[in-house]
C-alpha positions in Angstrom: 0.0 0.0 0.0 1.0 3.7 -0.5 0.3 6.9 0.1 1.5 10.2 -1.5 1.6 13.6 -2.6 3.5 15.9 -5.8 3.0 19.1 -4.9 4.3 21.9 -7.3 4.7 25.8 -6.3 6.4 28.6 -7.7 5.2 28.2 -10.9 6.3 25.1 -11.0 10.2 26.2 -9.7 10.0 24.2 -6.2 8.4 21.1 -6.0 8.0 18.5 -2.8 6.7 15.1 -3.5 6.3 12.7 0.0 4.9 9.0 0.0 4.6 6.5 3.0 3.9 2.7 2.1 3.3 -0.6 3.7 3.8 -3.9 2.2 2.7 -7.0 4.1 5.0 -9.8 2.2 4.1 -13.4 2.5 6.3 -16.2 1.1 9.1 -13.8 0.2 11.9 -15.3 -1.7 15.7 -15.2 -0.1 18.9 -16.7 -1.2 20.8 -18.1 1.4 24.2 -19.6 1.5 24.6 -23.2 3.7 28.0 -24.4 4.2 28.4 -28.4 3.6 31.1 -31.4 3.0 31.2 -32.4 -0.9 32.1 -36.0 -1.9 35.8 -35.2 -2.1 35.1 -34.6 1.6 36.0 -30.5 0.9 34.1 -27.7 2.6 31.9 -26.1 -0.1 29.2 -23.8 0.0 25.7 -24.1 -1.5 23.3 -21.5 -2.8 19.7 -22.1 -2.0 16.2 -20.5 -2.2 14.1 -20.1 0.7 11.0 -18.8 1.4 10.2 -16.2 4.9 6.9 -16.5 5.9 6.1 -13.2 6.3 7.9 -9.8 6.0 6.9 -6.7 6.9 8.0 -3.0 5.4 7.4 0.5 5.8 8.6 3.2 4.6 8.6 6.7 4.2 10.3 9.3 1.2 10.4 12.9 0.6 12.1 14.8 -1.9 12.1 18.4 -2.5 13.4 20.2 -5.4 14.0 23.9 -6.0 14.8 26.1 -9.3 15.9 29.1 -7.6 16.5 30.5 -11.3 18.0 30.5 -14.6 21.4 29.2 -13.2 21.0 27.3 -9.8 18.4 24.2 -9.4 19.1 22.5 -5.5 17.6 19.4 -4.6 17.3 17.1 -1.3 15.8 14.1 -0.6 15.5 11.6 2.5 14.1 8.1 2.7 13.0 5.9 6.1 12.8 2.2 6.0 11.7 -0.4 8.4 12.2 -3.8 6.6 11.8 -7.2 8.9 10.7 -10.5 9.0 7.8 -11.1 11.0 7.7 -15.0 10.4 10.8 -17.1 9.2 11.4 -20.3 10.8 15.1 -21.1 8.8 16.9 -24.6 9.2 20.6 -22.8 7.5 20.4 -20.3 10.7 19.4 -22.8 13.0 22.7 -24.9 12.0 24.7 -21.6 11.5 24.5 -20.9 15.9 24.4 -24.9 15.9 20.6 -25.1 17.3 20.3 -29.2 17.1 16.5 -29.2 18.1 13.5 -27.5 17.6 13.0 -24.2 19.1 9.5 -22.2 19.7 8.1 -20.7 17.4 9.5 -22.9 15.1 8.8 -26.5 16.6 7.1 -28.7 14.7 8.0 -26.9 11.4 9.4 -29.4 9.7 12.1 -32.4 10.9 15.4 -30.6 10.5 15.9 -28.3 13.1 14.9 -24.5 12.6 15.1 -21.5 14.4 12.8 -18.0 14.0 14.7 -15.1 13.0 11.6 -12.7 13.2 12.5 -9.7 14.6 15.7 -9.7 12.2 16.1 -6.8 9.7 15.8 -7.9 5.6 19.1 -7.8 4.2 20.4 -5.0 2.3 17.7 -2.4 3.6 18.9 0.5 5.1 17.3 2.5 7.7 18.0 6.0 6.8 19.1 6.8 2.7 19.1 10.6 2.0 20.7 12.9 -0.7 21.8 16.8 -1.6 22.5 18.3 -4.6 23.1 21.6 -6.5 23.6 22.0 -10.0 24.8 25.4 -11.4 23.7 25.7 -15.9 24.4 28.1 -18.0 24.2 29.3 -21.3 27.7 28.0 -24.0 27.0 29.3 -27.3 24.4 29.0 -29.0 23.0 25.7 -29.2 24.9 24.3 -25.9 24.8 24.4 -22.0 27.4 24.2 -19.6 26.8 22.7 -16.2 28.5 22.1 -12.8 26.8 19.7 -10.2 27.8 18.5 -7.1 26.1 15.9 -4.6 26.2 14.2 -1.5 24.4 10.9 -0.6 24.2 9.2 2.5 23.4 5.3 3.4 23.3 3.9 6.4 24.1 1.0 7.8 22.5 -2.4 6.4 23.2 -6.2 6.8 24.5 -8.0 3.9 22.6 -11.2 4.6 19.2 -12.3 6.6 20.7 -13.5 10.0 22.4 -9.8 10.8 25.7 -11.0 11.3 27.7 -8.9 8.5 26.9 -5.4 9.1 28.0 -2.7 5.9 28.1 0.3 7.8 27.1 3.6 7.0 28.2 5.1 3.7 28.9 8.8 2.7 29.4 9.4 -1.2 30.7 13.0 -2.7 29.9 13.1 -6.2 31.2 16.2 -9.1 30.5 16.9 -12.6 31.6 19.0 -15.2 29.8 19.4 -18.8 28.4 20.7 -21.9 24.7 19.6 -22.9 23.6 20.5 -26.9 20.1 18.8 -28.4 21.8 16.1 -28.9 25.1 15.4 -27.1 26.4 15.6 -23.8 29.7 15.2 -22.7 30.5 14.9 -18.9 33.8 14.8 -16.5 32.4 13.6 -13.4 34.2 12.4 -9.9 33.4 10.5 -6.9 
């Protein structure tokens, strides 16, 4: 489900647009990686699909945009996100922290040991995502543009996988570019 609003003012120079959503996932699809022995008798890993129960989300984004004239256009933008499994009874976690039996919630599940990681935070979902940005244009002859824009976007921490134990932490990106813009060409030096 979701929410949301464009509003335009200043003739249409500054713009803020805002949406909230939900999603109530059932049977969402993970990869997962389980360690095992081959028939050489080698570690190996293996990649398998498994389903969570059920997942919740929400979520909310705003971004806000502003033409202060001919020349100068600033932008920012910031995003909220509460991703987590509600119900997810996993056997390759349960084996992982070396659970041998059954564990509530997850007893009777099925005959391989299992434990719930509900409560656990979806992998690669950050909580907090946001960006700035101004962008300086102006007129190069006749039929071109020059531009200069600069941004900085900001991610925060997220787990690479669905039991939480590898943590990316947060991230902080400075971005710059240089250019001309015709009809039909652009040609761009940019920088991170």
């Amino acid at each position: 489900y979701e929410i949301g609003s464009k509003m335009r003012c200043l003739d249409g120079r500054m713009s803020l647009d805002v949406a909230a959503c939900w999603i109530d996932w059932s049977d969402q699809q993970l990869t997962a990686s389980q360690a095992y022995i081959n028939n050489a008798m080698q570690p190996a890993n293996i990649s398998l699909t498994l389903n969570a129960g059920k997942t919740e989300i929400k979520g909310i984004e705003v971004n806000w945009r502003w033409r202060l004239n001919d020349n100068w256009d600033i932008n920012a933008s910031y995003g909220w996100t509460d991703a987590q499994f509600e119900e997810f009874c996993d056997a390759v976690y349960a084996g992982t922290v070396g659970v041998a039996v059954q564990t509530p919630p997850c007893a009777g599940f099925s005959n391989t040991p299992t434990l719930s990681v509900a409560g656990f935070q979806t992998a690669n979902a950050p909580e907090h995502t946001g960006n700035v940005g101004l962008e300086f244009t102006m007129p190069f002859g006749d039929q071109w543009s020059f531009f200069a824009r600069t941004d900085a976007s900001y991610q925060g921490t997220r787990y690479a996988e669905v039991y939480n134990f590898a943590e990316t932490g947060d991230s902080l990106r400075y971005d710059a570019r240089l250019g001309l813009r015709g009809d039909e060409w652009t040609f761009t030096i940019w920088g991170r």
